[in-house]
N, CA, C and O of each residue as an XYZ file, in Angstrom:
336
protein
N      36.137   -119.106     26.966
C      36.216   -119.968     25.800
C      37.643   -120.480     25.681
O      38.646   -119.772     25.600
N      37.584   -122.153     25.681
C      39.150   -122.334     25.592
C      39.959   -122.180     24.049
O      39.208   -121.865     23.126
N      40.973   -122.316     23.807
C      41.257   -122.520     22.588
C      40.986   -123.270     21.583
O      41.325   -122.979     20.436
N      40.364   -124.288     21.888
C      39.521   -125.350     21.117
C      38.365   -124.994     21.154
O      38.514   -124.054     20.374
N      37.689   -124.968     21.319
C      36.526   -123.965     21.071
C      36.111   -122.934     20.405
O      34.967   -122.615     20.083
N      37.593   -122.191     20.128
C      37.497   -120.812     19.819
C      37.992   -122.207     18.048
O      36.972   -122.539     17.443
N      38.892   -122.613     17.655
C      39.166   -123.282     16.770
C      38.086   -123.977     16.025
O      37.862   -123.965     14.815
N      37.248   -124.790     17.314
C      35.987   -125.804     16.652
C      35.288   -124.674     15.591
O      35.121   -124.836     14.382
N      34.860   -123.250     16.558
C      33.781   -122.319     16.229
C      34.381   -121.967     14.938
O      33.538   -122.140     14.058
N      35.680   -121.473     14.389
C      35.957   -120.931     13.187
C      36.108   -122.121     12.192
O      36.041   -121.933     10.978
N      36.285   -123.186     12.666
C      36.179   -124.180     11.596
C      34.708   -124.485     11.352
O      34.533   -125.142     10.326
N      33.796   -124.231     11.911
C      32.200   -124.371     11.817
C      31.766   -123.564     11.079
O      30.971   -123.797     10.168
N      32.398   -122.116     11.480
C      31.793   -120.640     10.942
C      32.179   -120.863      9.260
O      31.382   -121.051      8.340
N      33.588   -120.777      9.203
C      34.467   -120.761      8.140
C      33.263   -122.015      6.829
O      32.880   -121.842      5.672
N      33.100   -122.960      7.654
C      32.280   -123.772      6.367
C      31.313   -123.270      6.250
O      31.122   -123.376      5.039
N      30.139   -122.534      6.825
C      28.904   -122.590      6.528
C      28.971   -121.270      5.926
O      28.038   -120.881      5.224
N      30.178   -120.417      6.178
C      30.220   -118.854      5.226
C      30.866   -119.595      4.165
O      30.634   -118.838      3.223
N      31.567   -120.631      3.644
C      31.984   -120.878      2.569
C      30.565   -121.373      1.885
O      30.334   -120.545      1.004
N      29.514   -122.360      1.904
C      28.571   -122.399      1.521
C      28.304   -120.928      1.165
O      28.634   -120.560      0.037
N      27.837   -120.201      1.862
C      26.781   -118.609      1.826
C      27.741   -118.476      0.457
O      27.124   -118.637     -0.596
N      29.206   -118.197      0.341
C      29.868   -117.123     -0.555
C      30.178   -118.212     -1.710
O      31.111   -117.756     -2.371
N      29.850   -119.230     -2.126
C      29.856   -120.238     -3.026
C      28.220   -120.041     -3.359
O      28.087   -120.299     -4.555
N      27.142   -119.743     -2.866
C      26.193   -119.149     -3.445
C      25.910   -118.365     -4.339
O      25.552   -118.545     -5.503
N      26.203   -116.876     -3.346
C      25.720   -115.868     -4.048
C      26.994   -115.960     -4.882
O      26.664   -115.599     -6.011
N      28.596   -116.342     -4.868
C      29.388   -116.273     -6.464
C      28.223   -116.749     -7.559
O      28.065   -116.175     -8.636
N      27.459   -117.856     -7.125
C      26.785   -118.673     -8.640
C      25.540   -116.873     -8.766
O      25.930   -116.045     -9.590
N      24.996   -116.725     -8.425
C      23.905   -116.108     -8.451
C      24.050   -114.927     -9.092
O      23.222   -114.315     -9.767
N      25.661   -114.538     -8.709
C      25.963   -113.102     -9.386
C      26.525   -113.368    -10.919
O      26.618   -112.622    -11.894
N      26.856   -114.740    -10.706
C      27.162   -114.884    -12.100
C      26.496   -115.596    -13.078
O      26.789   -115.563    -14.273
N      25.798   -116.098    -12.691
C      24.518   -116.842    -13.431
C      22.981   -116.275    -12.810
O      22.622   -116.224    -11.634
N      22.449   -115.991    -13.693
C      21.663   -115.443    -13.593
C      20.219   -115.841    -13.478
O      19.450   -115.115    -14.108
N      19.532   -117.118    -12.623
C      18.491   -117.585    -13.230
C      17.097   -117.637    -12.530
O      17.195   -117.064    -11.444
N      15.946   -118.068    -12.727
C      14.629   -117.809    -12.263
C      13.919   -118.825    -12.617
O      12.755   -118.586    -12.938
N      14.270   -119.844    -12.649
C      13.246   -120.680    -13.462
C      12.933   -121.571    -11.693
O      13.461   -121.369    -10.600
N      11.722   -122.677    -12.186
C      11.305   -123.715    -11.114
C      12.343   -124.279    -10.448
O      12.391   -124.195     -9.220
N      13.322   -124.934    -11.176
C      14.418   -125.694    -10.898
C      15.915   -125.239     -9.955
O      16.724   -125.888     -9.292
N      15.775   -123.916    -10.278
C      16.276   -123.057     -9.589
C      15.570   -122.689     -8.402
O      16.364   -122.565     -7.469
N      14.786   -122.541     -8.187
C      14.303   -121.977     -7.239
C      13.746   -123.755     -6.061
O      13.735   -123.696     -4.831
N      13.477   -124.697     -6.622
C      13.876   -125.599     -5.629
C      14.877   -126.258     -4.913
O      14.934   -126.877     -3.851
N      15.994   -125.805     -6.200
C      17.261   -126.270     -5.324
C      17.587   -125.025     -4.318
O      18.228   -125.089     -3.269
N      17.045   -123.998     -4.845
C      17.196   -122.831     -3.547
C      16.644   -123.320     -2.322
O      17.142   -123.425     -1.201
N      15.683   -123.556     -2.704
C      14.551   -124.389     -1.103
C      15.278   -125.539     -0.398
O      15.516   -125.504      0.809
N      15.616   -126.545     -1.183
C      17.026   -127.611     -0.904
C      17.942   -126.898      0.255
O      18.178   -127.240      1.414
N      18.188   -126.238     -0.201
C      19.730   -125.740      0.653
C      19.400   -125.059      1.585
O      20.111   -125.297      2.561
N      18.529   -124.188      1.793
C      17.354   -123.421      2.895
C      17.123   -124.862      3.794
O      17.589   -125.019      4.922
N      16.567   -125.554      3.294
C      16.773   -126.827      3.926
C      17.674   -127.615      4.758
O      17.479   -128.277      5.777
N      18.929   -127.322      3.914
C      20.005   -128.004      4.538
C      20.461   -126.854      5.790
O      20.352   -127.172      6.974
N      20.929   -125.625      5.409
C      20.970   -124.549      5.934
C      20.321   -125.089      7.470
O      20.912   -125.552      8.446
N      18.995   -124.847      7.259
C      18.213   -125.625      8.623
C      18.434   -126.547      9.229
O      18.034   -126.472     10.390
N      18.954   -127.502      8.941
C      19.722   -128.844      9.135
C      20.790   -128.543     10.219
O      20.759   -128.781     11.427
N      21.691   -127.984      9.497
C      22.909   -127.330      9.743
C      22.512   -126.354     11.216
O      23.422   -126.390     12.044
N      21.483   -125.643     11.563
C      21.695   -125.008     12.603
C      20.885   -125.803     13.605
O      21.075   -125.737     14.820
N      20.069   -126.477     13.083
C      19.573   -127.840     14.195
C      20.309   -128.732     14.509
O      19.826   -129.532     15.311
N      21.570   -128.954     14.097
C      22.190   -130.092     14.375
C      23.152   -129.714     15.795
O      23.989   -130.516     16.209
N      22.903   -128.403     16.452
C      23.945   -128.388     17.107
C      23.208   -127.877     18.603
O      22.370   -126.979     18.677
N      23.755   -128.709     19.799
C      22.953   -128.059     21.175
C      24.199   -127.276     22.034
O      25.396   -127.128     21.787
N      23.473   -126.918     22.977
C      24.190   -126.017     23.940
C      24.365   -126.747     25.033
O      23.612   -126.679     26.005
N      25.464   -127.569     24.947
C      25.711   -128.403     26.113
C      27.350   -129.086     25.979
O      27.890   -128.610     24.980
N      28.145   -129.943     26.627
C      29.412   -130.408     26.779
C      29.476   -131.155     25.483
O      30.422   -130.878     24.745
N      28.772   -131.895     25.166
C      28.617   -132.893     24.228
C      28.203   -132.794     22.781
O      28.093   -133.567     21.830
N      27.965   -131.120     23.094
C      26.902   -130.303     21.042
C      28.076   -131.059     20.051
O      27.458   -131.817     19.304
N      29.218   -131.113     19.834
C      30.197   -130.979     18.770
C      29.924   -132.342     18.282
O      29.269   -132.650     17.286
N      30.753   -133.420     19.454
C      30.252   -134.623     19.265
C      29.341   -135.078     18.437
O      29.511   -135.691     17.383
N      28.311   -134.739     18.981
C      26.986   -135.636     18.543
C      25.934   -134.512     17.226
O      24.814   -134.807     16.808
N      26.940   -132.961     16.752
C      26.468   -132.364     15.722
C      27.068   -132.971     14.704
O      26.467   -132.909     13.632
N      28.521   -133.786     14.742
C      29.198   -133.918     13.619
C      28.279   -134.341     12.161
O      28.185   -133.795     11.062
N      27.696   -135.541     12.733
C      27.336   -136.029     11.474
C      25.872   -135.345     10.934
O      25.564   -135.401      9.744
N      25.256   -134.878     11.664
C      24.010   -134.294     11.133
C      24.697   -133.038     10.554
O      24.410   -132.686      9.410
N      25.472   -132.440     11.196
C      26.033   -131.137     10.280
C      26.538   -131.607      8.645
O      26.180   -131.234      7.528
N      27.636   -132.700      9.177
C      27.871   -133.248      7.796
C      27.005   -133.230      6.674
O      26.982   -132.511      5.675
N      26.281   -134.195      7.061
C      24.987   -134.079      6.529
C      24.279   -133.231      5.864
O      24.331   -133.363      4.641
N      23.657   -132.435      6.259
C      23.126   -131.120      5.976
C      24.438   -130.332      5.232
O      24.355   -129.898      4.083
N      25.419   -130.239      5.903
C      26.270   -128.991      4.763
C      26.573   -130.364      3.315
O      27.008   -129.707      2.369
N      26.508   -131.599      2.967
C      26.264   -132.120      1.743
C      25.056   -131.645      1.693
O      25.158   -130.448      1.960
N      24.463   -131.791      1.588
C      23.126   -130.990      0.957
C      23.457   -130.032      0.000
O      23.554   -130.051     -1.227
N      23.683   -128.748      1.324
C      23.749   -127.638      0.974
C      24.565   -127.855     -0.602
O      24.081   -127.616     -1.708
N      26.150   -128.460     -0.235
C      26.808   -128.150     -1.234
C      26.506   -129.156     -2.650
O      26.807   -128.781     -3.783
N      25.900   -130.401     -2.369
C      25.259   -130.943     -4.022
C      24.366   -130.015     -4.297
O      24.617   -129.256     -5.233
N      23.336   -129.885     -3.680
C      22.414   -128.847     -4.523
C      22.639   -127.883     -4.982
O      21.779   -127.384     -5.708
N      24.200   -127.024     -4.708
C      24.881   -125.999     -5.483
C      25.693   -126.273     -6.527
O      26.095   -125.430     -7.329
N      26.003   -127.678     -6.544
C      26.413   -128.401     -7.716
C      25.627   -128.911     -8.622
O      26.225   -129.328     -9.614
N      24.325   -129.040     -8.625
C      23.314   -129.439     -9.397
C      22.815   -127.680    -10.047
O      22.570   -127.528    -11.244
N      22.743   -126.619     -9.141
C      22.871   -125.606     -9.667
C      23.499   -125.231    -10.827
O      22.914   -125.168    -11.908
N      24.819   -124.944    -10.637
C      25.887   -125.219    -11.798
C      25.379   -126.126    -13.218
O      26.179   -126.352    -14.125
């Protein structure tokens, strides 16, 4: 693994654990169960999915994940703002 690589991967990792721990903060501190809640949960499960489809195992994955990752991690993070 070269050094860019090892960089791309923690700048990849680093966002999608910032999503996860921008979650469960809302969850532990708000407390809720209703419909509305629970579809924007499905939303982001969604995006989440997005987010790990957007990327292949080949020379070119980063490239051509950028914008579908983009993509998908907005998701993730409006629908945690509509949470709020």
């Amino acid at each position: 693994m070269t050094p860019g690589a090892a960089l791309e991967f923690a700048a990849l990792f680093g966002t999608v654990w910032w999503g996860w721990a921008s979650y469960t903060f809302l969850v532990d501190r708000y407390e809720a169960d209703d419909a509305l809640h629970r579809l924007l949960m499905v939303t982001q499960m969604f995006g989440v999915a997005g987010v790990a489809a957007a990327f292949q195992l080949d020379e070119e994955g980063l490239k051509r994940a950028a914008a579908p990752f983009a993509m998908s991690y907005a998701v993730i993070r409006v629908s945690l703002v509509l949470m709020y």
